[in-house]
KOLDRENDO-847172 format. One record per residue: residue in three letters; z, x, y of N, C-alpha, C, CB in turn. Coordinates in steps of 0.1 Angstrom, whole numbers, plus 2048, in hexadecimal, padded with zeros to 3 digits. Glycine has a CB too. Layout:
// KOLDRENDO-847172
alaZXYZXYZXYZXY
...
// end
This chain:
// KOLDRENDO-847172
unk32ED0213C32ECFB149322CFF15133BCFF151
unk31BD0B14D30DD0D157303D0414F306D1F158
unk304CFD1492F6CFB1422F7CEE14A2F5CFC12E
unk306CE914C303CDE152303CDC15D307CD714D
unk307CE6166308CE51742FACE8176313CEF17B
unk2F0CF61732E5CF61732D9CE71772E6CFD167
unk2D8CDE16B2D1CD31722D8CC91782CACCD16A
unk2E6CCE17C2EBCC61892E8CCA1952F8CC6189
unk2E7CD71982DBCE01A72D3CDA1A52D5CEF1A8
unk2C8CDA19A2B9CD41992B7CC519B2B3CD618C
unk2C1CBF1992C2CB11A02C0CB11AF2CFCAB19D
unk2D1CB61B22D2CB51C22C8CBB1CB2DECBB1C5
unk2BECCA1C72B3CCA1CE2A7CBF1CC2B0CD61CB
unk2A2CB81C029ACB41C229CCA71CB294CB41B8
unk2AACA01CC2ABC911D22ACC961E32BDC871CB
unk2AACA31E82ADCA71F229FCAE1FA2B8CAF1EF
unk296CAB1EB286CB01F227BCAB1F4281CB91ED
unk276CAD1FE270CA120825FC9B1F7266CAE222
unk260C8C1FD254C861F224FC7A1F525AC831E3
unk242C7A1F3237C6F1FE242C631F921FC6C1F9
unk247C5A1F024CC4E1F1258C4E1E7241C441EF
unk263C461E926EC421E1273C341E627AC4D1E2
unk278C341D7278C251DA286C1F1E1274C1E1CE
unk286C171E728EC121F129CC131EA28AC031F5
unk2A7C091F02B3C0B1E62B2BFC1E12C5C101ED
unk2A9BF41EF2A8BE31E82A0BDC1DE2A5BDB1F0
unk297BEB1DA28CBEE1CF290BE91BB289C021D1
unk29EBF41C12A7BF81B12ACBE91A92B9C021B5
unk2ACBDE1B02B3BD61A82ADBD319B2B6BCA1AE
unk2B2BD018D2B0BCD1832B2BD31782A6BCA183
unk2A8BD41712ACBDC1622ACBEB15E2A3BD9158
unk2B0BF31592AFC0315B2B2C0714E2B8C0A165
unk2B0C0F1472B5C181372B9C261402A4C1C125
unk2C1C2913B2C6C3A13A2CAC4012D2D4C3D143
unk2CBC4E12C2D1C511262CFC621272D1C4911C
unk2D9C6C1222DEC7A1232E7C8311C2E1C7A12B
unk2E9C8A11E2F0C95119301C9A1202E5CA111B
unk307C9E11A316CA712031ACAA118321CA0128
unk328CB1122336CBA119340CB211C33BCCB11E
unk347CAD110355CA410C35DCAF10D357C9C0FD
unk368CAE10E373CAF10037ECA810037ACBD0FD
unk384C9F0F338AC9C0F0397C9C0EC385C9A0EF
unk3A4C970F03B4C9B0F13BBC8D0EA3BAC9D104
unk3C5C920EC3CEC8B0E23D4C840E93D7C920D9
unk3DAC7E0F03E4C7A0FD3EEC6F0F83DBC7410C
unk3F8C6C101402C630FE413C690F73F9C5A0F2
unk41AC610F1426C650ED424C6C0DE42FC590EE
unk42BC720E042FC820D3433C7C0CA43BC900D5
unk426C7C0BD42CC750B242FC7E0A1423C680B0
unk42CC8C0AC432C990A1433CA30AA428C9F091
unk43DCA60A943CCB10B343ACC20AA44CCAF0BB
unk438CC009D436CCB099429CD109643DCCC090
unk421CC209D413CC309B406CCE0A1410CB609F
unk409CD50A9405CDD0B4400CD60BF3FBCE50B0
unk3F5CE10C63EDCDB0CF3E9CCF0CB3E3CE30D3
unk3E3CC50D63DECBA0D93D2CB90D83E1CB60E3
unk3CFCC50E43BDCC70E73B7CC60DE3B9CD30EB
unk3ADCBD0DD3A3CBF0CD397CC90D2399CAD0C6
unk392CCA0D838ACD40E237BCCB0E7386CE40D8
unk36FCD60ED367CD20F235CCD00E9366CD90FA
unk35DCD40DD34CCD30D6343CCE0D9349CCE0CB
unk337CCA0D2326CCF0DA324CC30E3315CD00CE
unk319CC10E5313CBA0F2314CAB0EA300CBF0F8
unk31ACA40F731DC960EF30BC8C0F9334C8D0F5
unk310C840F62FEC790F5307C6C0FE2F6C710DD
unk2FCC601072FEC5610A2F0C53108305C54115
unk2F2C431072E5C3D1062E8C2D1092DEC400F6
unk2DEC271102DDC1D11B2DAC1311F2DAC1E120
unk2DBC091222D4C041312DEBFB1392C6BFB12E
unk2DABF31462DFBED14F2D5BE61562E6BF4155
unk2DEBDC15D2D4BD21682E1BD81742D3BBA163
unk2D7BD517D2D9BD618B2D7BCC1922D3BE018F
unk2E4BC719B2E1BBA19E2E1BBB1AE2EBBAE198
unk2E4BC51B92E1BC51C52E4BD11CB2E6BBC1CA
unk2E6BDA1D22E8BE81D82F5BEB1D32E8BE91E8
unk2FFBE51CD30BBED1CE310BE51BC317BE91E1
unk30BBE11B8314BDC1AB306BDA19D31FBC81B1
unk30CBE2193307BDF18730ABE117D2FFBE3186
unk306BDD17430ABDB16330BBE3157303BD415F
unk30DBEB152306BF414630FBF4139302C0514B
unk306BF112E30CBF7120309C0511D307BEF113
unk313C0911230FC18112313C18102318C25120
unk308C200FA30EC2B0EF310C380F3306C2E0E4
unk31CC3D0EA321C4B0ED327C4F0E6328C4D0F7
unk322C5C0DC323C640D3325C700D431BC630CD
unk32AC7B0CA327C860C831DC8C0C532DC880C4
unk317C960C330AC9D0C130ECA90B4302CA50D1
unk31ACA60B7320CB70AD330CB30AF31ACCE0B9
unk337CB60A8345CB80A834CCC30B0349CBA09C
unk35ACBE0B335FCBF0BF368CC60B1363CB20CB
unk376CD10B437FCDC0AF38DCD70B237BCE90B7
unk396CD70AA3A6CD80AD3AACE70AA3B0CCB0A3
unk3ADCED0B53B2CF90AF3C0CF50A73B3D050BA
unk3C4D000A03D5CFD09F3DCD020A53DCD00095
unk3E7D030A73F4D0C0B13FAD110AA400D060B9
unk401D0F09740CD11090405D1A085413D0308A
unk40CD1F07E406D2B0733FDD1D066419D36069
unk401D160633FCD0805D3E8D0C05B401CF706C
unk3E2D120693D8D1106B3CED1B0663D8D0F076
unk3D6D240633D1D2F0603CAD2E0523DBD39060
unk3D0D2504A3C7D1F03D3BBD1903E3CDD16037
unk3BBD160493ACD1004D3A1D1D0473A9D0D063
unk395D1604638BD22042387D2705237AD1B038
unk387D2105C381D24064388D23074377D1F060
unk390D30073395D3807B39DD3108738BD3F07F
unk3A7D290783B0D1F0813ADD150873B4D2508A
unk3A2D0F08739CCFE08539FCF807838CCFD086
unk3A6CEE0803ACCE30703A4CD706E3BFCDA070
unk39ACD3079390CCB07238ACC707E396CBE068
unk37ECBD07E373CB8087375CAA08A367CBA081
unk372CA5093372C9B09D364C9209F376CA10AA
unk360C8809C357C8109C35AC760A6355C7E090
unk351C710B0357C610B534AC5E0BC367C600C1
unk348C4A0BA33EC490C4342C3D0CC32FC480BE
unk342C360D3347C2D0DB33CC250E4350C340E2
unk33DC180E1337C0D0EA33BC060F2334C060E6
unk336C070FE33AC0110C337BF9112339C06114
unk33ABF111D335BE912433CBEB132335BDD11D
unk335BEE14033FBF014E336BEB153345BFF155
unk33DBEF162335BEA171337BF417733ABDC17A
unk32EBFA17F329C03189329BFD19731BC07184
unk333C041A0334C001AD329C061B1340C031B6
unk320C061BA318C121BA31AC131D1304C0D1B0
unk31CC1E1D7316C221E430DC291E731CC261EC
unk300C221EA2F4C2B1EE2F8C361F72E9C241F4
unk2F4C421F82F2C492032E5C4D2042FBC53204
unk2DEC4920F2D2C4E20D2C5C422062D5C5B205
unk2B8C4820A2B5C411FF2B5C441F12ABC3E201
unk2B5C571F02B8C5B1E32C4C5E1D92B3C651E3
unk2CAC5A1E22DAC611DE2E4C561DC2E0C6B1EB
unk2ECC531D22F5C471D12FEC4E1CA2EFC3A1C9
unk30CC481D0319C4B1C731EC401C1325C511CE
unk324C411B3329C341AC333C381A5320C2C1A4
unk33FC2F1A134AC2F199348C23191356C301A1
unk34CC29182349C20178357C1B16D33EC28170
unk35AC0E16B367C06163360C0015836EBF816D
unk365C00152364BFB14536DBF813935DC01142
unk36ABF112E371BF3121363BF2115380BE611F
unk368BF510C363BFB102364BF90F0367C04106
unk361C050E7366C060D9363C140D5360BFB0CE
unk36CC180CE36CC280CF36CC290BF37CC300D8
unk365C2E0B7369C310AC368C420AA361C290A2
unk371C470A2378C550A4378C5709038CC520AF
unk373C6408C379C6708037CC7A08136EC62073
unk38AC7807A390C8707C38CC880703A0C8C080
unk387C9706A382C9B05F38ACA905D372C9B05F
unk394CA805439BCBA058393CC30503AECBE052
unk398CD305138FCDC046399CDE03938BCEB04E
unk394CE503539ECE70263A4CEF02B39ACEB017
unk3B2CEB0243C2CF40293C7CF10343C1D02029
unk3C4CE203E3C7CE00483D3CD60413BCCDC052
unk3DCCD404C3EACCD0423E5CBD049401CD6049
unk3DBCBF0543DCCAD05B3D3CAC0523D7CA706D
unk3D0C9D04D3CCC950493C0C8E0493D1C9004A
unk3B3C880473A7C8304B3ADC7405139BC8303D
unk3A8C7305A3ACC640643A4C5F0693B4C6406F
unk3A2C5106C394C4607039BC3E07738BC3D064
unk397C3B08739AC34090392C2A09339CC3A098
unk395C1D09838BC1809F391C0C0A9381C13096
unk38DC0E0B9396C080BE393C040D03A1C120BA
unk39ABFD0D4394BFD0E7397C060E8399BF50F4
unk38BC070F838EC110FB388C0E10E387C1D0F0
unk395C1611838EC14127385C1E128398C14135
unk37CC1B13236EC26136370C2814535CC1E133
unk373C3114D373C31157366C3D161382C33157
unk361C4116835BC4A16C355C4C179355C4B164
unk351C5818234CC5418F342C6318A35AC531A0
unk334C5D19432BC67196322C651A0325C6A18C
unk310C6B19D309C691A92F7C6419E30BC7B1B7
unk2F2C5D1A42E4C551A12D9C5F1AE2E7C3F1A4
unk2D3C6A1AD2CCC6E1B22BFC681AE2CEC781B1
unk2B6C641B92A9C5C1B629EC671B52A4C521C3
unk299C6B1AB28BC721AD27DC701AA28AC7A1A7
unk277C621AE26CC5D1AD272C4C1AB262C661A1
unk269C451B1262C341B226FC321A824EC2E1AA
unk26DC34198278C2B19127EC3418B275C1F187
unk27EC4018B289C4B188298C4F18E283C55189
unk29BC511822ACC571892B1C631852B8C4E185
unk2BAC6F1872C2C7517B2CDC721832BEC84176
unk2D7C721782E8C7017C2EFC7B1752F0C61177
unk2F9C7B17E307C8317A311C7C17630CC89184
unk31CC7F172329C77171332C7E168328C6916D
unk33DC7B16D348C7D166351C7216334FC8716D
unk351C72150354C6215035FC67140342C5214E
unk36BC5C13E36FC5C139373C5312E373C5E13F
unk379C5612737CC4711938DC49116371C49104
unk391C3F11939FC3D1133A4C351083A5C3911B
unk3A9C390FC3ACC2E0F33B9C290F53ABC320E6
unk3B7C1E0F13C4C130F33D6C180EA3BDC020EB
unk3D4C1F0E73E0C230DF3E1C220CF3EAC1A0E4
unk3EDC260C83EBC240BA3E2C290B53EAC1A0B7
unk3D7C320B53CDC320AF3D2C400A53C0C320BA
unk3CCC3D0993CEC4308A3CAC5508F3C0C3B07C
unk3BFC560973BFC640983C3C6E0A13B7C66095
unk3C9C670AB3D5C6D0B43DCC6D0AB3DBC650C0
unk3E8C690A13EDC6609A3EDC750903E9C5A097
unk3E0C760933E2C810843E3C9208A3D0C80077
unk3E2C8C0983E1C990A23EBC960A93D3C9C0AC
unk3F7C910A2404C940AC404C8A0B5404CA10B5
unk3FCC820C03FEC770C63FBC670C63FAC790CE
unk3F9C5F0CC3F7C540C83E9C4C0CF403C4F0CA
unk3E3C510D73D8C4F0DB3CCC580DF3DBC4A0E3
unk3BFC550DE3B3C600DF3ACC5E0F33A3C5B0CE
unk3AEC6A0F83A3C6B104399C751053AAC6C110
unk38CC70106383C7B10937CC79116378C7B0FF
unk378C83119372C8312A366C91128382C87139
unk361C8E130357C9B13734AC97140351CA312A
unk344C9F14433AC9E14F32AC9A142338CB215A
unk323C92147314C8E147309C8F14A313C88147
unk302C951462F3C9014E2E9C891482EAC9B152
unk2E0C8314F2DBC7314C2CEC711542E8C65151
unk2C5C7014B2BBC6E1542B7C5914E2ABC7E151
unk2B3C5615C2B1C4515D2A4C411612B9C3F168
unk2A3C3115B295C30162296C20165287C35159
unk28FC1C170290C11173286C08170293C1217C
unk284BFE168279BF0168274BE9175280BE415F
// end
């Protein structure tokens, strides 16, 4: 959590320190790419479809990736597709003695997923540098559970809708620069094969982002 709060200070000081010009907020309209780094982790959620399955939690593994762009059509509303991947696999611990066969210290297997989006961004300026926005969307999530040897679950492949929800902040640091924050989420629509193999019936992941932007 410091690594990422860290260039979240370094943001908020620089959008807060004084600089000969920035550009307006009626400047920003049009085209922009982003893209950045964060910490997921991904859960199992929904109705119990083993209950002898253990925990849910699949955990946090490494830094997940977005990548970008959007149009901006006036101070407060805009557009963006997004890829969104993992960088490294994410962990299910076990709960039950089952796990202990795992080679590796009670992890029954790895979590893969990347997902394509499409939302709209309310956006409220504050400031000329400073904007808050909340972000809706739907999506496609593809998910593969890979267990380890001696894990009793199964290898499973999902693919499926998914809602995107999220709210953060667009700090301005130069003419067509940006970095953002956010905390954004993915929900899958239900049924999906690898909730399924982790005891529930649907996949959610969430976590915080950072994102640096630029504007055309």
């Amino acid at each position: 959590m410091k690594k990422i709060l860290s260039p979240i200070a370094t943001v908020v000081a620089l959008s807060l320190a004084p600089a000969a010009a920035w550009a307006d907020v009626q400047d920003r309209s049009g085209g922009y790419a982003v893209g950045g780094l964060g910490k997921t982790k991904t859960e199992a959620h929904g109705k119990k479809i083993d209950l002898n399955q253990g925990k849910q939690k699949v955990g946090t593994g490494k830094f997940n990736y977005t990548v970008g762009g959007g149009y901006r059509f006036n101070d407060h509303f805009a557009v963006e597709t997004n890829v969104h991947g993992q960088a490294g696999n994410s962990k299910k611990k076990s709960s039950r003695n089952g796990g202990k066969d795992a080679k590796s210290k009670g992890e029954v297997g790895s979590l893969n997923s990347r997902a394509y989006t499409v939302s709209g961004l309310v956006i409220m300026p504050v400031g000329e540098r400073v904007e808050l926005f909340g972000r809706a969307g739907v999506g496609r999530m593809n998910t593969t559970f890979t267990p380890t040897a001696g894990s009793a679950i199964g290898k499973a492949r999902s693919s499926g809708l998914a809602t995107q929800f999220g709210v953060g902040a667009n700090f301005h640091v130069g003419e067509n620069s940006f970095v953002r924050t956010e905390w954004t989420t993915l929900r899958g629509k239900g049924n999906d094969q690898v909730a399924k193999a982790l005891g529930r019936n649907k996949l959610v992941s969430s976590g915080v982002m950072v994102s640096y932007g630029y504007n055309f």
